[in-house]
C-alpha positions as CSV (number, residue, x, y, z in Angstrom):
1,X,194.8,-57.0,71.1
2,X,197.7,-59.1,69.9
3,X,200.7,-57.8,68.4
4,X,202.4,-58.1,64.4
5,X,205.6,-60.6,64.7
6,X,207.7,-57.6,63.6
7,X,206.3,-55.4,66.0
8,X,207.1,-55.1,69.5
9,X,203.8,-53.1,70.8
10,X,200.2,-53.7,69.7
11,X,198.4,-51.4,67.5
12,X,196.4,-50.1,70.6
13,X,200.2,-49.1,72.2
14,X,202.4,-48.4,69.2
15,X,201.9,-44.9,69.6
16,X,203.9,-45.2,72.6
17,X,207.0,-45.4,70.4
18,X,206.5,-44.2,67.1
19,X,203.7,-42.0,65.0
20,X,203.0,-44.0,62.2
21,X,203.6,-47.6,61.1
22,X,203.9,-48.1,57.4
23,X,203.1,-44.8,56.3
24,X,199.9,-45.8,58.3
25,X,198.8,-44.0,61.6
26,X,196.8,-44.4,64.6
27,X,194.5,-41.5,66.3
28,X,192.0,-41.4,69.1
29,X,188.7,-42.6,68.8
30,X,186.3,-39.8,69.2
31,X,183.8,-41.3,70.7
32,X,186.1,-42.8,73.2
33,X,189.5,-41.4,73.6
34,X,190.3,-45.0,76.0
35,X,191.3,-46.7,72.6
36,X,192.6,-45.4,68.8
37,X,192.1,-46.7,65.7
38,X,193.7,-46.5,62.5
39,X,193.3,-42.9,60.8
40,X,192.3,-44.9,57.1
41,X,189.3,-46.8,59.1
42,X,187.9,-44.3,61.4
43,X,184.9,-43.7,59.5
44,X,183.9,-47.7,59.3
45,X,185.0,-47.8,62.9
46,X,182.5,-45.2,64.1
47,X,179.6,-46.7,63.0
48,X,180.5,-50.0,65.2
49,X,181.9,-48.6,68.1
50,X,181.1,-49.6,71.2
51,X,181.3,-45.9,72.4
52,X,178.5,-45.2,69.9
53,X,175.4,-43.4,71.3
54,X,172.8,-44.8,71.2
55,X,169.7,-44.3,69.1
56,X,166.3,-43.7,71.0
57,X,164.3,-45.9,68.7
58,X,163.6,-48.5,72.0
59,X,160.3,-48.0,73.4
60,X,162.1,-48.5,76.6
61,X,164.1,-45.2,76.2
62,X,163.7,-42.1,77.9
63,X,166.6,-40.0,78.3
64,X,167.5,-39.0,82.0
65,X,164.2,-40.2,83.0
66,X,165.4,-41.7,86.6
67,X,167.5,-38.5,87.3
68,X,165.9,-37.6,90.3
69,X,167.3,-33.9,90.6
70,X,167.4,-32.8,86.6
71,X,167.5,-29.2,87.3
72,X,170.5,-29.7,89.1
73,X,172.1,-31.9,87.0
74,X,172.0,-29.2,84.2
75,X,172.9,-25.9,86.3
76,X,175.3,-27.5,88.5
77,X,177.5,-25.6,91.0
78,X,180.8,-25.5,89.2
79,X,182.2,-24.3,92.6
80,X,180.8,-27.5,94.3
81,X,182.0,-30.0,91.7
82,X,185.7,-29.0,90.7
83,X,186.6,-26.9,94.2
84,X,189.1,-29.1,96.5
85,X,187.4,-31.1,98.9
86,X,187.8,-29.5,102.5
87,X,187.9,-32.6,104.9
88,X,188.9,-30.5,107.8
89,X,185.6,-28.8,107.4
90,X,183.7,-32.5,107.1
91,X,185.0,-35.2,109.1
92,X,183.2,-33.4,112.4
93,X,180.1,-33.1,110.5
94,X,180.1,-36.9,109.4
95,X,181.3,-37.9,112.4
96,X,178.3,-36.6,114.6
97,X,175.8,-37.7,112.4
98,X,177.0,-41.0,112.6
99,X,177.5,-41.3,116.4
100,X,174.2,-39.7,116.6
101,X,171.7,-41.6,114.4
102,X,173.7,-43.6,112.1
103,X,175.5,-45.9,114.8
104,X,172.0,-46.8,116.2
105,X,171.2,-49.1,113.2
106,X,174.4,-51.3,113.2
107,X,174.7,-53.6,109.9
108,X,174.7,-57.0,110.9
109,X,177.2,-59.8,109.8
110,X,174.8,-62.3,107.5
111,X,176.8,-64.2,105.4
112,X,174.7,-67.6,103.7
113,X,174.7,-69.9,101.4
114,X,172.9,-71.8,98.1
115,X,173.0,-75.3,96.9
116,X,173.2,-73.1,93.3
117,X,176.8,-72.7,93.7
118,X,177.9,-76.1,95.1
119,X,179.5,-77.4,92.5
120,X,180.8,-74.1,91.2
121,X,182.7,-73.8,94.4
122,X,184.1,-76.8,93.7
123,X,185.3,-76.3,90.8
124,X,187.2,-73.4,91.1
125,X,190.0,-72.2,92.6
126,X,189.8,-68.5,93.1
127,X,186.2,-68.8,94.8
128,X,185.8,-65.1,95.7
129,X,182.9,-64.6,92.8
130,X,181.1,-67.9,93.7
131,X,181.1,-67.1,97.4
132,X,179.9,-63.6,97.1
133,X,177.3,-64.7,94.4
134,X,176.2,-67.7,97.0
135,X,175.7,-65.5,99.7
136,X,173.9,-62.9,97.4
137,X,171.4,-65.7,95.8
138,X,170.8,-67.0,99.4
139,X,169.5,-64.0,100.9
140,X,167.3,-63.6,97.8
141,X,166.1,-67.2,98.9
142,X,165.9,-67.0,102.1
143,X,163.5,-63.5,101.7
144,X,161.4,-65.6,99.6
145,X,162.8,-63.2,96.5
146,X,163.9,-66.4,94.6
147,X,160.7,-68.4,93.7
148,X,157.3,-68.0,94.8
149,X,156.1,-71.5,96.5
150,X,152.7,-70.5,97.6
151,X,150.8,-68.9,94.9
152,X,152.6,-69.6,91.6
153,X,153.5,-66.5,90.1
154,X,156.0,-66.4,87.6
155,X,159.2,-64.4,88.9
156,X,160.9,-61.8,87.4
157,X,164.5,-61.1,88.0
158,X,165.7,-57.7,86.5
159,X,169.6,-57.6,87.2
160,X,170.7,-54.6,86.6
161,X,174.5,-53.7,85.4
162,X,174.7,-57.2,84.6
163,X,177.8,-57.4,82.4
164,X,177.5,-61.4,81.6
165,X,175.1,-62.2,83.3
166,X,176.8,-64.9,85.3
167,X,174.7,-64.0,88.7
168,X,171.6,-64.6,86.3
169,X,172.8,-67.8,85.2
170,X,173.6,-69.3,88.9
171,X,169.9,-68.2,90.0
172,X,168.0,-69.9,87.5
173,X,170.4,-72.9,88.2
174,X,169.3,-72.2,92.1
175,X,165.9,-72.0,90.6
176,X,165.7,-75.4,89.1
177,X,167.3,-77.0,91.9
178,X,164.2,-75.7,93.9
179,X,161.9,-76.3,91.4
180,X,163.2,-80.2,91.4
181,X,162.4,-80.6,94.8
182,X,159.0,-79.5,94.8
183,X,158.4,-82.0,92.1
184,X,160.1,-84.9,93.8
185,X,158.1,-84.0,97.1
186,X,154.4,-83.6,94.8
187,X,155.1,-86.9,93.3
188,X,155.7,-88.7,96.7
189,X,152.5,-87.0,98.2
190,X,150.2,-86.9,95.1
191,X,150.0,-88.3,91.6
192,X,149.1,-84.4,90.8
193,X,151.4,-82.2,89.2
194,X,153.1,-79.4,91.2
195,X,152.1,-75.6,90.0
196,X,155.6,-74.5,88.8
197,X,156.3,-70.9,88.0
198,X,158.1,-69.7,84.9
199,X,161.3,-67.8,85.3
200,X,161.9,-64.7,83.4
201,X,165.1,-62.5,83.6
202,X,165.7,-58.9,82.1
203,X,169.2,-58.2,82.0
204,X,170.3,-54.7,81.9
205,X,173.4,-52.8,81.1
206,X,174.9,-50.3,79.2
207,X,177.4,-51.6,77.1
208,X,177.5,-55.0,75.5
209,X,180.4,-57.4,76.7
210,X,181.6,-60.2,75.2
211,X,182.0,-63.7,76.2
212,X,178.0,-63.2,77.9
213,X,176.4,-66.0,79.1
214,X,173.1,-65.4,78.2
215,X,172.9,-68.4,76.5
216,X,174.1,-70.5,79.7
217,X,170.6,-70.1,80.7
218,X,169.6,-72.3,78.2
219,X,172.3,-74.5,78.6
220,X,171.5,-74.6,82.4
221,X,167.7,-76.2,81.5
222,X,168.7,-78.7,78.7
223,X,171.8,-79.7,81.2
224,X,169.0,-80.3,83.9
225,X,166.3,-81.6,81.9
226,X,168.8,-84.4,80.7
227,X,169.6,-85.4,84.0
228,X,166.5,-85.2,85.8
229,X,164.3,-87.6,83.8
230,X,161.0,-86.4,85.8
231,X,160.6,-83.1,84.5
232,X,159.7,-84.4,81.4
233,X,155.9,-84.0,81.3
234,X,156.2,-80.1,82.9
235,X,159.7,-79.6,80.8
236,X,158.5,-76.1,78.7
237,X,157.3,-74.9,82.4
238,X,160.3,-75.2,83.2
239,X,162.5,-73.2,80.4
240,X,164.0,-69.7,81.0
241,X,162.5,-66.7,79.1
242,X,165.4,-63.7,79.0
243,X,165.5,-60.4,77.1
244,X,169.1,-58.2,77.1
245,X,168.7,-54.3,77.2
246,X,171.6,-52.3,76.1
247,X,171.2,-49.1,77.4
248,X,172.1,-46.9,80.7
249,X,169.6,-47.1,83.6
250,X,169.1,-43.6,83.9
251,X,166.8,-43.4,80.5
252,X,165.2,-47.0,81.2
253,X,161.4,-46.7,81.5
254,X,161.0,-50.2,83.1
255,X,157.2,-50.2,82.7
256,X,157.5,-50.3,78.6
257,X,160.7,-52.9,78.3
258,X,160.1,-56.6,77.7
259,X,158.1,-59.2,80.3
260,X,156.9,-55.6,82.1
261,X,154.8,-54.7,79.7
262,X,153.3,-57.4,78.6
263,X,152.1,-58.6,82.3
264,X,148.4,-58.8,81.9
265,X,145.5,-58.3,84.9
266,X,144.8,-61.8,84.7
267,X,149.1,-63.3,85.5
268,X,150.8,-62.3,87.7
269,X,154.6,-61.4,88.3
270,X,157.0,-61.4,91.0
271,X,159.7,-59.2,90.5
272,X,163.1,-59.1,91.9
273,X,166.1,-56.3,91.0
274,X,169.5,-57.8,91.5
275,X,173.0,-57.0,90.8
276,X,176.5,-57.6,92.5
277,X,178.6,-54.7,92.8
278,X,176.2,-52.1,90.9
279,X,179.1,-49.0,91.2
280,X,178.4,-45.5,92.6
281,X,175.2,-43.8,91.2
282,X,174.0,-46.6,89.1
283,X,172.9,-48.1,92.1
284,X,170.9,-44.9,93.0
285,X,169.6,-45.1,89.1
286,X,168.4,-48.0,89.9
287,X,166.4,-47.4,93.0
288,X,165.3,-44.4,91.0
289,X,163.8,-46.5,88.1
290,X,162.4,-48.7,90.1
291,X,160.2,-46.1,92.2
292,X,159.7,-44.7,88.4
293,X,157.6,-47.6,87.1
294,X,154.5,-49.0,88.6
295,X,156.0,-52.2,89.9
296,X,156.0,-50.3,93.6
297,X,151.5,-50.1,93.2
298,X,149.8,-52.4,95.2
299,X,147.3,-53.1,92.2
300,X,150.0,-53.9,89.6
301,X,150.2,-57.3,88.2
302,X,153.6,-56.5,87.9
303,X,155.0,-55.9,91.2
304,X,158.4,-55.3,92.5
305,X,158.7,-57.8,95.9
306,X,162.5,-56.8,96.7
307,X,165.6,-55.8,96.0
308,X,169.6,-57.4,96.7
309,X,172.3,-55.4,95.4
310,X,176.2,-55.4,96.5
311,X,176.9,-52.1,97.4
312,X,180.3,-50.3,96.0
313,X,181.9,-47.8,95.0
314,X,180.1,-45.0,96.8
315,X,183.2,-42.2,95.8
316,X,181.3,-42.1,92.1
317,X,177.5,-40.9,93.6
318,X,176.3,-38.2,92.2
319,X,174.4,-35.4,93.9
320,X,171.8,-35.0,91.2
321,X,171.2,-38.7,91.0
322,X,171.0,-39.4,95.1
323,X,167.4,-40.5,96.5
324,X,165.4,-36.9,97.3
325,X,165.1,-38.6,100.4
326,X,168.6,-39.0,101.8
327,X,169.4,-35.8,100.5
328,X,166.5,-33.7,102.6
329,X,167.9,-36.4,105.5
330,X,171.5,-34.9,105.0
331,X,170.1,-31.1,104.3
332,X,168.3,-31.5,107.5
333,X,171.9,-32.7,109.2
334,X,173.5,-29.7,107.4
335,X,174.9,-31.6,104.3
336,X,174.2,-30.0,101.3
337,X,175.7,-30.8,97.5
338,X,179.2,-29.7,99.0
339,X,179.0,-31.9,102.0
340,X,177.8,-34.6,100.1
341,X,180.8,-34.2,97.6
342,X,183.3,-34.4,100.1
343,X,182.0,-37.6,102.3
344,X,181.5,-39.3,99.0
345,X,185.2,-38.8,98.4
346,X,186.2,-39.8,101.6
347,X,184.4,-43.1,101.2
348,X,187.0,-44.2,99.2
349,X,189.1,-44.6,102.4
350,X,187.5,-47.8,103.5
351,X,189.2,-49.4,100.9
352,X,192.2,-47.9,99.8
353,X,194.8,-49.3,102.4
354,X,198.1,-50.3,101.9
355,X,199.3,-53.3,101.1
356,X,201.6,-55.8,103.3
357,X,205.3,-54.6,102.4
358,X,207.3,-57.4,101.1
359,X,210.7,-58.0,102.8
360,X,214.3,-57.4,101.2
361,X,216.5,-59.9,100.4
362,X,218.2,-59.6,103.8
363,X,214.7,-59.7,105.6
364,X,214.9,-56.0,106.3
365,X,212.9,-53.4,104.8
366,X,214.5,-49.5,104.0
367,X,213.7,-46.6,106.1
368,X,211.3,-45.7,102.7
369,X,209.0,-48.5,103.6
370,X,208.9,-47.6,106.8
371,X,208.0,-44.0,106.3
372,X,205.1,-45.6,104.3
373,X,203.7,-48.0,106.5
374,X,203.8,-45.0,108.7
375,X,201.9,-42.7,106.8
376,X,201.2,-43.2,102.7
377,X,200.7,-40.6,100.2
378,X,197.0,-40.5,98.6
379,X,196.1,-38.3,96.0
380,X,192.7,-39.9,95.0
381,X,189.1,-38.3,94.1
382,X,190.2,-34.3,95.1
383,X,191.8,-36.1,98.4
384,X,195.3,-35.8,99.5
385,X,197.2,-37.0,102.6
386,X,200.9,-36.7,102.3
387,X,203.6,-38.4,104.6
388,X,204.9,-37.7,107.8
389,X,208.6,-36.4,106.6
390,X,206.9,-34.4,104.2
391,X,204.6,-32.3,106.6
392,X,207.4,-32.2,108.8
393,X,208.9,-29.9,106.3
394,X,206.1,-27.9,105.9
395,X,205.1,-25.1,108.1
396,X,203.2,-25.9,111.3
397,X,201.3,-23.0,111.9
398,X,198.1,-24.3,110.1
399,X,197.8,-27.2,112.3
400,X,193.7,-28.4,113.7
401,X,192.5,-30.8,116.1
402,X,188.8,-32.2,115.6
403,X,187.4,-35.0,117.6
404,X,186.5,-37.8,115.6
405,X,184.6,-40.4,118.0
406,X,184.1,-43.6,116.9
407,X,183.6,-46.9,118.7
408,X,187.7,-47.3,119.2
409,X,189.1,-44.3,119.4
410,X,188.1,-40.8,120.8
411,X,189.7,-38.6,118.9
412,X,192.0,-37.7,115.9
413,X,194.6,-35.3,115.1
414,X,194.8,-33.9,111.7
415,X,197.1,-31.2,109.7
416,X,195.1,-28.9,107.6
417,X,198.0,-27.4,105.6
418,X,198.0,-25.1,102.7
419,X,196.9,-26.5,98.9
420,X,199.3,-28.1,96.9
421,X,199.7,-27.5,93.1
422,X,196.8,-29.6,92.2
423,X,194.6,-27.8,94.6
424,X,194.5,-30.9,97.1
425,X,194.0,-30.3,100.9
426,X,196.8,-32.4,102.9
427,X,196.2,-34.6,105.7
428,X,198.4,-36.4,108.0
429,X,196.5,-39.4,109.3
430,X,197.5,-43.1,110.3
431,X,195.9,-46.4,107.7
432,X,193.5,-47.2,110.6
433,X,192.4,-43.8,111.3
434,X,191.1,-42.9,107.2
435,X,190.0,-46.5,107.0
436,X,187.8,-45.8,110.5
437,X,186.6,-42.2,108.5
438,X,185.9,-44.3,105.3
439,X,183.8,-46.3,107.0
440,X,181.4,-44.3,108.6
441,X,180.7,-41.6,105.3
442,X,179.9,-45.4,103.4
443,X,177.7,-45.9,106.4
444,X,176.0,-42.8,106.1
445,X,175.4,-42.5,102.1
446,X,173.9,-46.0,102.8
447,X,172.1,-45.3,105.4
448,X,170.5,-42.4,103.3
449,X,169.5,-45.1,100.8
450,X,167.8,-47.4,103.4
451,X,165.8,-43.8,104.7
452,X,164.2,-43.4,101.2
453,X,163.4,-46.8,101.3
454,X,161.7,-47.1,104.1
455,X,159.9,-43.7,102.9
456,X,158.5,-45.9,99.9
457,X,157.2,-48.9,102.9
458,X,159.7,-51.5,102.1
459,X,161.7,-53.2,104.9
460,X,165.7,-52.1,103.9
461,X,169.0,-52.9,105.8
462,X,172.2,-53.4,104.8
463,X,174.0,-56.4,106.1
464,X,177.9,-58.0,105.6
465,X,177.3,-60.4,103.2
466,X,181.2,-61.6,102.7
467,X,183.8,-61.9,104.9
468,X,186.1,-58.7,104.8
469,X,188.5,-61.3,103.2
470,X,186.7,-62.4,100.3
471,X,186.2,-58.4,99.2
472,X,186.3,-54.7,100.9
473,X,183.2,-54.1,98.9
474,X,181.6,-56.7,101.6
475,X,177.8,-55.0,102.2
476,X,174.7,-55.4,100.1
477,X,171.3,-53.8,100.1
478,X,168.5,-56.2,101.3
479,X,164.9,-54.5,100.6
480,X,161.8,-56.9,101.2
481,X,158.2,-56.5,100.7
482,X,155.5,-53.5,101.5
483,X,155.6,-52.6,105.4
């Protein structure tokens, strides 16, 4: 939001300094208290805010349909949700449920590649996107999730919290590089034309973002239909065919929305759910409405062949919206809604680390900086681990040891002191030990995800699709066709 010329905030940020501007003031939005608005305008703003409901006249709609756990969802445990999170009590469970079954099924390091983002790589300087959205698009190709070269089908690719669409868009460009080789290969071999498959996307998310690139879909076909001259007798094969729903994945019944439903007996569809970096529980919503719809049947024209989403953000799963599946898993490990609470938290570990201190001006750093390379203060998702002076000061008489074995180290020592203010437990821990902690609850939600899965008869793993360089977020969920 820019700013007036005689103004020295926005209007979004004036009310940092003064009430009213003009005899004119700003108040929260009540639909979303993130932004205001002005007080003269709020009723025309309500009725276009973003933050609006939304109305249930889509066929598509189905409120909390791919909840798995509804009952829970509106009883709760209040205790369970807004009690501090007692790692003390946790990090021994994780820990031997991961050396025990979860460290058996290592991910694998399977980072690849697409022709699709050539010259997008080239073209950009920050190249962290393009590479994580090559390596995403190759698996899907190299599954045979991309096209379908053998019996024609049209393909479907449903990505779910898709914001602009911009993985979308560098498929279908993937798409048409594949499609143009087929061609070229036909016409050498035969004068008959190649079967080529339509592509169809259905783009899915909540809210409604601007600058999307829907249209660069389009774009993407007339840009390639100029170029290539031979596609010009098979050129409307050849065009994309998208649909955008705005709404939240847990009320999305995929077997009414567009493309779904009109699949007939007689043409069949391949279908493929995508999505990079699909936070938290939307990714469990997701795996939820898939199983929901009828693309899992064996009979269905319409039929779901895999899956590739980049995993993060596992500190915001939910307990009601978790697969049934991992949760009995966990139950049966003696994790229930409280356990699962706290190793969600403690996921965010994996990623939270400091970063590299930058040097005074006389190439030394202060005995501050020092302290907090040594041990850093997080308060973060009902977590807390305070500094080494500060427990120092605090009395000693609480203090645990737990073993915490992981591939490098055999054990960890820990401070369980009293609560703070805020309710927090503290911990006194080094970087490389949390991160080490982090990593193995991530492992273990996933590895609930790949169990439910594999319940359903697909083939699931998660692999390193990035380098832990190009982003901390660096696994994805790979699910291929019926066992």
């Amino acid at each position: 939001m820019t700013r007036r010329a005689d103004e020295t905030y926005c209007a979004q940020h004036i009310l940092l300094v003064k009430d009213s501007v003009n005899g004119r003031k700003r108040v929260p939005c009540p639909l979303d208290k993130g932004h205001s608005v002005w007080a003269d305008q709020l009723k025309h703003h309500m009725e276009k805010c973003r933050a609006k409901p939304k109305d249930s006249e889509d066929v598509w709609y189905n409120e909390d349909m791919n909840i798995t756990d509804k009952e829970y969802k509106e009883k709760g445990n209040k205790n369970v949700t807004k009690g501090p999170v007692d790692v003390t009590k946790w990090i021994p469970i994780l820990t031997e449920l991961y050396e025990r079954e979860v460290k058996q099924h290592p991910v694998t390091r399977d980072i690849r590649q697409n022709d699709g983002l050539k010259l997008r790589l080239q073209e950009l300087e920050n190249k962290k996107h393009a590479i994580q959205q090559s390596s995403l698009i190759g698996h899907m190709a190299d599954s045979g999730l991309l096209y379908d070269d053998e019996s024609g089908a049209d393909t479907l690719i449903i990505e779910f919290g898709c914001g602009r669409a911009e993985l979308s868009r560098y498929i279908y460009r993937s798409q048409l590089l594949n499609h143009l080789q087929r061609i070229e290969n036909k016409t050498s071999e035969t004068s008959k034309k190649p079967k080529l498959p339509k592509s169809k996307f259905l783009l899915v998310d909540r809210s409604k973002p601007r600058m999307k690139l829907d249209c660069k879909l389009t774009e993407e076909y007339e840009t390639f239909k100029q170029i290539h001259s031979t596609v010009s007798d098979i050129e409307k094969v050849l065009e994309p065919e998208y649909a955008r729903l705005k709404i939240d994945i847990k009320d999305l019944d995929l077997d009414k929305s567009p493309f779904i439903a009109q699949s007939s007996n007689t043409e069949k569809l391949k279908v493929t759910a995508v999505s990079k970096h699909l936070c938290g529980c939307a990714t469990d919503l997701t795996l939820a409405c898939l199983k929901n719809s009828h693309l899992t049947q064996q009979d269905n024209p319409a039929r779901l062949h895999g899956v590739v989403i980049a995993l993060c953000c596992r500190q915001l799963c939910s307990y009601e919206t978790y697969p049934l599946a991992g949760r009995d898993w966990l139950i049966a490990n003696e994790i229930g809604a409280e356990g699962f609470r706290a190793i969600t938290r403690l996921t965010s570990w994996a990623v939270c680390g400091t970063r590299e201190k930058k040097p005074k001006a006389d190439g030394k750093n202060n005995q501050e900086d020092q302290n907090t390379e040594q041990a850093i203060e997080i308060k973060e998702n009902g977590i807390a681990a305070e500094g080494n002076q500060a427990l120092e000061s605090k009395n000693d008489t609480n203090r645990v040891e737990a073993t915490v074995d992981t591939e490098e180290t055999t054990s960890t020592e820990y401070t369980d002191s009293k609560e703070d203010t805020n309710g927090l437990t503290t911990l006194r821990m080094t970087e490389e030990e949390r991160e080490r902690i982090g990593l193995m609850a991530r492992r273990v939600i996933d590895y609930g995800r790949v169990k439910s899965l594999q319940q359903l008869g697909y083939k699931a793993q998660v692999v390193e699709y990035v380098d832990k360089s190009i982003s901390l977020e660096n696994h994805c969920l790979v699910v291929t066709g019926i066992q």
